[in-house]
C-alpha angles and dihedrals in degrees: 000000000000130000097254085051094051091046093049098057094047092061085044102043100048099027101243101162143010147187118305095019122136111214120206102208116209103219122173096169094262127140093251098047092044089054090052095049092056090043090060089036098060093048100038092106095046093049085047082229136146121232135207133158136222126194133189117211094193091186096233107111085046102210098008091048092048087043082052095058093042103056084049079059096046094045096055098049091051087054085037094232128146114267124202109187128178125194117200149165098243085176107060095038085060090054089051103052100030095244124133106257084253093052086041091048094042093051094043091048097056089050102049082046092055080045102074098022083065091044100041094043093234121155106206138043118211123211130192099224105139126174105281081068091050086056103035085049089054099060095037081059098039082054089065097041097258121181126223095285089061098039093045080077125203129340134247092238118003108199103352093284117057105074127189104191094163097061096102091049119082121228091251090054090054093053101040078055089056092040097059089038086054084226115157119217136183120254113215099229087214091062089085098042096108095198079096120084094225100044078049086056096041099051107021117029098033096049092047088045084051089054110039107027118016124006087194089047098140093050097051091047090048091050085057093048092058086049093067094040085077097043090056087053096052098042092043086046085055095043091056092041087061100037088057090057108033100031116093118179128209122191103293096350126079114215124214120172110234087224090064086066097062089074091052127101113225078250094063094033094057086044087047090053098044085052093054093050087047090047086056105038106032087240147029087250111136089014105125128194091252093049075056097053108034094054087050088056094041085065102034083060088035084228101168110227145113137249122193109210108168125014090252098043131068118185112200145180123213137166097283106011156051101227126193123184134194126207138185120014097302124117123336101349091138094055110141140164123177130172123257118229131182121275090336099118105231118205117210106194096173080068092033085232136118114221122197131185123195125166113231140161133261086258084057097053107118137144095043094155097053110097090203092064113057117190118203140189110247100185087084101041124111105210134263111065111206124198119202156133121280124283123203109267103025117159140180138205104232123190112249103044141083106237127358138306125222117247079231093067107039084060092049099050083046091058089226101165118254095247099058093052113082080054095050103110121241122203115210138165127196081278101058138258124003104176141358130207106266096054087286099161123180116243095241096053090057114123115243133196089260097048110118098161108066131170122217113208112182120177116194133178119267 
């Protein structure tokens, strides 16, 4: 199978684009990133698809690094495609803000990145991650003990916008690509400095891998890797399964009966755990392996007690409960869910709106323009209705697809700030989600021409 054609089926198989979009393509002049830019480049008429480029020049490599951007600049002229290049002083900016240059580079790069896809109206960024990243990720994680969700490595699209479309292709068979093209590309001097882990990976322990164990070593562990992949699905399905149904919220604290634990293998609890410190906090950042463990077994011994893990969340046994609050303006801290209840006006302060539902007939239905008023089948609702913020994991069944859509994505394709998020109400019954702030139904809630039994949900500011 050849490179294009391999190329081809991973944007098909995991839907990675699709007409109209308009792709940013990271591209730093390496050989992987210049593969990917001809890759896109020789289907962007097929795709029906708009390309431009962004490069960072991070003035660290002095000349080299200043010939780099300017063959991206050539390259793209040539191609006649948009480039959108940045010089800066990573170094000093990691000074300035106390990261690691990686850490510096990593975080300035993803904000220049949001920058012009929110400028340039484009929809997806492109990255040039293949499999040899995945692997030599991998061992660079198992070093440091990680568990499946490291190991699993990255993803194929992270938050409907970053795609990876080169994770299943080796770097020789990138090369072998470029040098059949004829295509020139730049070579990053550092990459062979092997004070770096990675570099260490890259050019000692998966050579000697290669030679003395497994000739075909990248693709196996990828193959693992993939095999985990599907593990992690499966246990984090089951943890949001269980938090939708166990988890009550209270203003700025998050409830979970000790008992509910009891049906839980360690695996879930530890995943249960992990998703009520990312609830509170808005990531697993400052969450170690032994905070983990030692609040699982807190509520397995049902020893009363509390562990502070973060300034701004509190983690606490009781008699009945696992309790997690949240303090400050961090995270979560204006999580909500109320019951609905018929014709009884319910006021969400956390949200700053009123909601109202009220059961009517088709000759009631009004308003149905109006974004602020939602009209949904009942004859398919299991009661109670719940309204409330957003959970990791949510998902809807939206007419139209084939399988379900996250919660995640449909904010971010709707471009709702980051900040508004964690208060856009959510509607849900036992069966799962019923709406979604945008005018997001269910396909099961849609009015037919048979329905005879409708909900009217109107949310209004207090």
């Amino acid at each position: 199978m050849t490179l294009d054609t391999s190329f081809l089926e991973a944007l098909e198989k995991h839907k990675l684009v699709r007409a109209g979009d308009h792709i940013l393509l990271g591209v730093s002049g390496g050989a992987d990133s210049v593969a990917l830019l001809l890759l896109f480049y020789d289907v962007m008429l097929k795709k029906e698809i708009a390309l431009s480029v962004f490069h960072l020049n991070h003035q660290f490599r002095g000349l080299e690094a200043d010939s780099d951007q300017r063959f991206v600049e050539a390259l793209c002229a040539q191609l006649e495609l948009p480039c959108y290049a940045f010089s800066e002083d990573i170094s000093q900016f990691a000074l300035d803000s106390g990261q690691s240059f990686e850490t510096a580079a990593r975080e300035r790069r993803y904000e220049l990145l949001d920058g012009v896809l929110k400028a340039r109206g484009c929809t997806k960024i492109a990255l040039a991650h293949h499999l040899n990243d995945q692997v030599e990720t991998f061992f660079q994680r198992l070093t440091r003990g990680a568990g499946i969700d490291g190991l699993t490595g990255m993803q194929w699209q992270r938050d409907a916008v970053f795609i990876r479309p080169l994770l299943g292709i080796t770097r020789v068979e990138i090369e072998i690509y470029l040098t059949e093209k004829g295509q020139q590309y730049c070579t990053d001097g550092t990459n062979t400095d092997t004070q770096y882990m990675r570099n260490r990976v890259r050019h000692e322990l998966i050579p000697y891998l290669e030679t003395h164990f497994n000739a075909s070593i990248v693709q196996r562990i990828g193959q693992t890797m993939s095999h985990l992949q599907q593990d992690k699905d499966y246990l984090d399905q089951v943890t949001q399964d269980f938090l939708k149904v166990k988890l009550k919220i209270e203003k700025n604290s998050f409830f979970v009966a000790l008992e509910d634990f009891d049906t839980l293998h360690v695996a879930v609890a530890n995943r249960v755990v992990r998703q009520l410190f990312k609830l509170a906090k808005g990531s697993l950042i400052g969450l170690e392996t032994s905070h983990v463990e030692e609040i699982v077994a807190l509520v397995y011994n049902r020893r009363q007690g509390t562990k502070k893990i973060h300034q701004n969340v509190q983690f606490s046994i009781d008699r009945e409960s696992l309790v997690v609050e949240v303090s400050g303006v961090h995270g979560s801290a204006h999580a909500y869910a109320y019951s609905l209840e018929v014709d009884k006006p319910l006021e969400i302060l956390e949200a700053s709106i009123k909601s109202t539902l009220r059961r009517v007939s088709r000759q009631d239905l009004t308003n149905c323009q109006n974004p602020s008023v939602i009209y949904f089948s009942a004859e398919h609702i299991e009661l109670p209705l719940t309204v409330r913020s957003r959970l990791p994991g949510d998902r809807i069944k939206i007419k139209g697809l084939s399988g379900h859509k996250s919660v995640k994505d449909i904010f971010r394709e709707l471009k709702i700030p980051e900040n508004q998020r964690e208060i856009c109400p959510i509607v849900e019954d036992r069966n799962g989600l019923v709406w979604v702030h945008g005018g997001v139904l269910a396909e099961s809630c849609y009015i037919s021409a048979q329905t005879q039994d409708i909900f009217q949900l109107t949310f209004d500011k207090l």
